[in-house]
N, C-alpha and C positions, 0 to 999 in steps of 0.2 A: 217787723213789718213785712209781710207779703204783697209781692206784687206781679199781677197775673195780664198776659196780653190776650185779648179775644180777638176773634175774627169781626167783622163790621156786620150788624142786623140792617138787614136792607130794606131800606122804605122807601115808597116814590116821594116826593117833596109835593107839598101840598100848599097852595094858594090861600091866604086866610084875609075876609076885611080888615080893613083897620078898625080899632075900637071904638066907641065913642060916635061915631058917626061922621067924622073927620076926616080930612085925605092924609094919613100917615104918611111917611116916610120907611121904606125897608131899609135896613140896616143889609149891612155886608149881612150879618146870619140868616138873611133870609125873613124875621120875623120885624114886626113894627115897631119902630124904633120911641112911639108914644108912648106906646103901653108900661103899663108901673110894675108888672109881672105879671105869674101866671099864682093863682092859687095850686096850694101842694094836694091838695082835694082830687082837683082835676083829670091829676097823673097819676093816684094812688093806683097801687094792681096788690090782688090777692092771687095766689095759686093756691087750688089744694089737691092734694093724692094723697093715692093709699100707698105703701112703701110695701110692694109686693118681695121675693126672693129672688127676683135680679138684684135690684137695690141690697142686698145685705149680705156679709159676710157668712163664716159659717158657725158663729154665736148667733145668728139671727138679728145683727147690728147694723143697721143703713149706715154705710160709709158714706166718710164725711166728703167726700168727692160729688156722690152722690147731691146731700145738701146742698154743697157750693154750687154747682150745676142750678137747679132748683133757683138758687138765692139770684144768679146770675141771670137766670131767665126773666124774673118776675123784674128785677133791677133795672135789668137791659127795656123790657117795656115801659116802666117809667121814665128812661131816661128816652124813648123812643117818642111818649104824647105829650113829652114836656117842651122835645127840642125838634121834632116833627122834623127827623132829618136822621139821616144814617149816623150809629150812632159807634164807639168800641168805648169798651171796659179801659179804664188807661189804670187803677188803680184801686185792692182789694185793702183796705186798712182794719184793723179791729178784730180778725175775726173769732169769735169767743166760743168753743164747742160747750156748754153748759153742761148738757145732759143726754146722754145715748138717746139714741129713736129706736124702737124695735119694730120687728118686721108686724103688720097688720097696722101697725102707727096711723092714724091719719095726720098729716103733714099740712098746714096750713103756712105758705110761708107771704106776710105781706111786708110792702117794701113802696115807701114814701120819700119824693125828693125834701130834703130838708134845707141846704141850701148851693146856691149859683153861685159863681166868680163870673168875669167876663168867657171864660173859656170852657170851665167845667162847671161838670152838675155833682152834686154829693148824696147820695143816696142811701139811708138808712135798713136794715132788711131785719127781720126778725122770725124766726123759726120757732111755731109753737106745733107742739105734736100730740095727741091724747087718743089713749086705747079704749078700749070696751071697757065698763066699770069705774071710768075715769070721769068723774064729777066735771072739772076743770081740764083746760090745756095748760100743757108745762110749756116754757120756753125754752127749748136747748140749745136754738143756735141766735148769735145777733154779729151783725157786719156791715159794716160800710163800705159801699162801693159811692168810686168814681168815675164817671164820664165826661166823654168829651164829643160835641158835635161835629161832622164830616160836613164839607161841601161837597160839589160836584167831582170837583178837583182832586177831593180825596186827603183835603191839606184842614187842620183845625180850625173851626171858624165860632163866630160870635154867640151865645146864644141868650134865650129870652132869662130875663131876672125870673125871682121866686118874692112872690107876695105872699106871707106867714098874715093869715086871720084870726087862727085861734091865740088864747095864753100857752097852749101847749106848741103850736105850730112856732110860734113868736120865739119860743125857748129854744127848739130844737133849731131853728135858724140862727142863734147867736151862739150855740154851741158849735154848729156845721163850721159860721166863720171864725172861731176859733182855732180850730182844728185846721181847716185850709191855711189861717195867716202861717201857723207852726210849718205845716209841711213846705209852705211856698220860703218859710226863713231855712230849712233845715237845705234846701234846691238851692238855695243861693251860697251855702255854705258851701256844699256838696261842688257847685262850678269853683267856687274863689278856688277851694283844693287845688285841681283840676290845671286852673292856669297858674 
């Protein structure tokens, strides 16, 4: 497992009604403490580019520094319209290089929250790239990142659930908590050591 610290994406906080037409209540994270989540629809982000010869080595091969960058951008904005609050990377899980990108590559990378804990976001990214002649886009890169919301203070704070509508959304959300309960057992292991 790799794990990578970013610098904080800066957003001003942003005021939102309560849902429903109700007088919510805000929770410490800022968001309404009524609501049943956010659908993962809402936060989804695509990026795409063209993988010029900055981007690549001298086989003509977009380093994977490159991609991660990329995965990390498109990531960091999902975890930015889900949790409407400055957000850092706390956590790069998964990440699977498939298949080379060559330079002139178009790079499509989209990147969906799948699921929430009280504290973090789990974000899924996938890397598909396809040349001139190329029928289909291949996938070469897939990763999950995780986030974690900022308050003012600068200290981790609450943030909004994730509502899965689709059968596919519903899926990738009981896989995300999967995933979370292991890493949050493997953290408790990691302290008992520790003391």
């Amino acid at each position: 497992m790799m794990r990578i610290c970013i610098y904080p994406i800066i957003m001003e906080e942003e005021e939102r009604a309560p849902s429903g037409g109700g007088e919510g209540q805000k929770a410490k994270g800022g968001f309404n403490a009524k609501d049943n989540g956010k659908s993962p629809a809402i936060s989804a982000s695509t990026l795409t580019q063209v993988m010029l010869p900055s981007d690549c080595g001298e086989f003509h091969i977009v380093y994977g520094g490159t991609l991660m960058k990329l995965m990390d951008n498109a990531s960091g904005m999902v975890a930015v319209r889900h949790c409407r609050s400055n957000v850092v990377t706390a956590c790069v899980d998964a990440l699977d290089f498939i298949s080379p990108v060559a330079l002139g590559s178009v790079v499509c990378v989209n990147a969906k929250a799948t699921f929430a804990s009280s504290r973090s976001l789990e974000v899924v990214v996938t890397v598909t790239a396809e040349t001139f002649g190329q029928d289909t886009p291949k996938i070469c890169v897939q990763g999950i990142y995780t986030f974690v919301s900022l308050g003012k203070d600068g200290r981790v704070q609450a943030l909004p659930a994730i509502s899965p509508e689709t059968t596919q959304e519903k899926k990738a959300y009981q896989e995300g908590q999967k995933r979370y309960l292991k890493r949050r057992e493997l953290r408790n292991k990691q302290r008992k050591r520790k003391s």
